[in-house]
C-alpha positions in Angstrom: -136.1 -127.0 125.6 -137.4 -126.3 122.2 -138.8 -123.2 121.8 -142.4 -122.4 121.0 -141.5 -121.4 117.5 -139.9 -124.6 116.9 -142.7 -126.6 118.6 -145.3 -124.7 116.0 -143.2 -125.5 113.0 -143.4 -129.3 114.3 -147.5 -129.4 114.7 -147.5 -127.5 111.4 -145.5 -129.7 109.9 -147.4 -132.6 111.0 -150.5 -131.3 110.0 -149.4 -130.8 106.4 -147.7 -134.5 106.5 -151.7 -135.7 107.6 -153.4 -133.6 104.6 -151.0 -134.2 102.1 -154.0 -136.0 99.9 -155.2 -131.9 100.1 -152.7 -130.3 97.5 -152.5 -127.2 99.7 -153.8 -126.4 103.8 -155.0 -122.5 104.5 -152.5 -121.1 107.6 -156.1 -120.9 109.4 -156.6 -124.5 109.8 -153.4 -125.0 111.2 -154.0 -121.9 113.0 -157.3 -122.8 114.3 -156.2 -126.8 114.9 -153.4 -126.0 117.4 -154.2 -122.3 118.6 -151.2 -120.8 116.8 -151.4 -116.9 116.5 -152.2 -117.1 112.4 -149.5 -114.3 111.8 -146.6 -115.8 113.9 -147.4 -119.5 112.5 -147.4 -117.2 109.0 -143.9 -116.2 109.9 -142.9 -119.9 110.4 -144.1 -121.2 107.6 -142.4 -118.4 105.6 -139.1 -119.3 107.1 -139.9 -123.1 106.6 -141.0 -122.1 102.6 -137.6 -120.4 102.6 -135.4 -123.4 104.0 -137.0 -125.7 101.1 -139.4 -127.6 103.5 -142.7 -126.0 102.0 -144.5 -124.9 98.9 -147.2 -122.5 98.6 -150.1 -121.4 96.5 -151.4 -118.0 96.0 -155.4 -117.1 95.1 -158.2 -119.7 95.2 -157.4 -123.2 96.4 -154.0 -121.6 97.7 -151.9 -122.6 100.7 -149.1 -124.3 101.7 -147.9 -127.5 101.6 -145.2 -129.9 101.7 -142.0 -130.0 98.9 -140.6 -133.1 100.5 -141.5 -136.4 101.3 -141.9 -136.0 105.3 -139.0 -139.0 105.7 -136.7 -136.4 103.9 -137.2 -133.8 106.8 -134.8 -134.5 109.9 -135.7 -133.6 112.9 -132.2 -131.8 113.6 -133.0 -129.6 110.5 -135.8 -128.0 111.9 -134.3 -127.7 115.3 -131.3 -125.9 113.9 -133.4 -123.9 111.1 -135.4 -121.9 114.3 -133.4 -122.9 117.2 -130.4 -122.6 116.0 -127.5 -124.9 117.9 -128.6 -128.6 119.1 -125.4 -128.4 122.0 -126.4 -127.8 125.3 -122.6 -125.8 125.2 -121.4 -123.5 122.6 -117.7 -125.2 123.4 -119.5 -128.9 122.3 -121.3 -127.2 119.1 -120.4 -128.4 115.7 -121.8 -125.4 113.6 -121.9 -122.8 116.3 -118.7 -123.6 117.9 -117.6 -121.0 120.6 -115.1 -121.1 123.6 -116.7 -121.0 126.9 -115.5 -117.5 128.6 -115.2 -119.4 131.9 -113.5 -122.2 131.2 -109.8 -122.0 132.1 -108.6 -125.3 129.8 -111.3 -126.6 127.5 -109.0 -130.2 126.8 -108.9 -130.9 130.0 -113.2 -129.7 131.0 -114.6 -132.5 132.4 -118.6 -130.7 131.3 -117.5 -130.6 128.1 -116.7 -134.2 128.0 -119.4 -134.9 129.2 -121.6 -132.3 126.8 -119.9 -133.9 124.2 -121.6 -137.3 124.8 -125.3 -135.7 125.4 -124.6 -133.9 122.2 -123.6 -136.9 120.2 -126.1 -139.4 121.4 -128.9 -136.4 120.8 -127.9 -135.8 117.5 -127.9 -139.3 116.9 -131.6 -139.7 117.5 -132.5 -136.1 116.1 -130.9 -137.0 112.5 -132.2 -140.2 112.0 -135.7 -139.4 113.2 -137.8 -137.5 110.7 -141.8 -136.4 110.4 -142.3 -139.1 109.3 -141.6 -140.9 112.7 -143.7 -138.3 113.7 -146.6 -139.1 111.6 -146.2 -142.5 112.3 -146.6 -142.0 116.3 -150.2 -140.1 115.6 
């Protein structure tokens, strides 16, 4: 499941793709449109500002707002930016790769084979959709 930070960076994210036409959005209308606590959505959008997702503005007519076109922004980059790995199995991970302690022969794992495929056909759809497949859908 994606966690609750990850699902606040998505509706944030969304909000500035819909008021792009606004040069910057205050954290308190994002805040106040999806009943995000306005200093952990402030932490988010720091880390997303960080990553290269967002801009900001400081003083009068300041706030944040989008660097790149929302069809730029992968899904899977903003899972893996908060969430960390995609894989359901640290052994099936491609950039968090780690042996399971449990398993006895990980060539011949009949979960990871399996793990493998999930991971594969999940990362399929979460790199080729983007916001803007999300903007589109709203």
């Amino acid at each position: 499941m994606l966690s609750k930070k990850t699902k606040y960076a998505l509706h944030a994210l969304t909000y500035l793709g819909k008021h792009r036409d606004q040069k910057t959005v205050l954290i308190q209308d994002i805040s106040e449109e999806y009943g995000i606590s306005h200093k952990f959505l402030e932490n988010i959008l720091l880390e997303l500002k960080k990553a290269g997702f967002l801009g900001s503005k400081k003083g009068k007519g300041g706030g944040y707002y989008l660097i790149k076109d929302p069809k730029d922004i992968p899904l899977s980059k903003i899972i893996r930016l908060l969430d960390g790995p995609i894989a359901l199995l640290p052994c099936v991970s491609l950039n968090y790769y780690e042996p399971c302690v449990e398993c006895k022969n990980e060539e011949q794992c009949g979960l990871k084979k399996v793990m493998l495929q999930v991971r594969d056909e999940m990362l399929n759809v979460l790199e080729n959709k983007t916001l803007a497949d999300i903007l589109e859908k709203e």
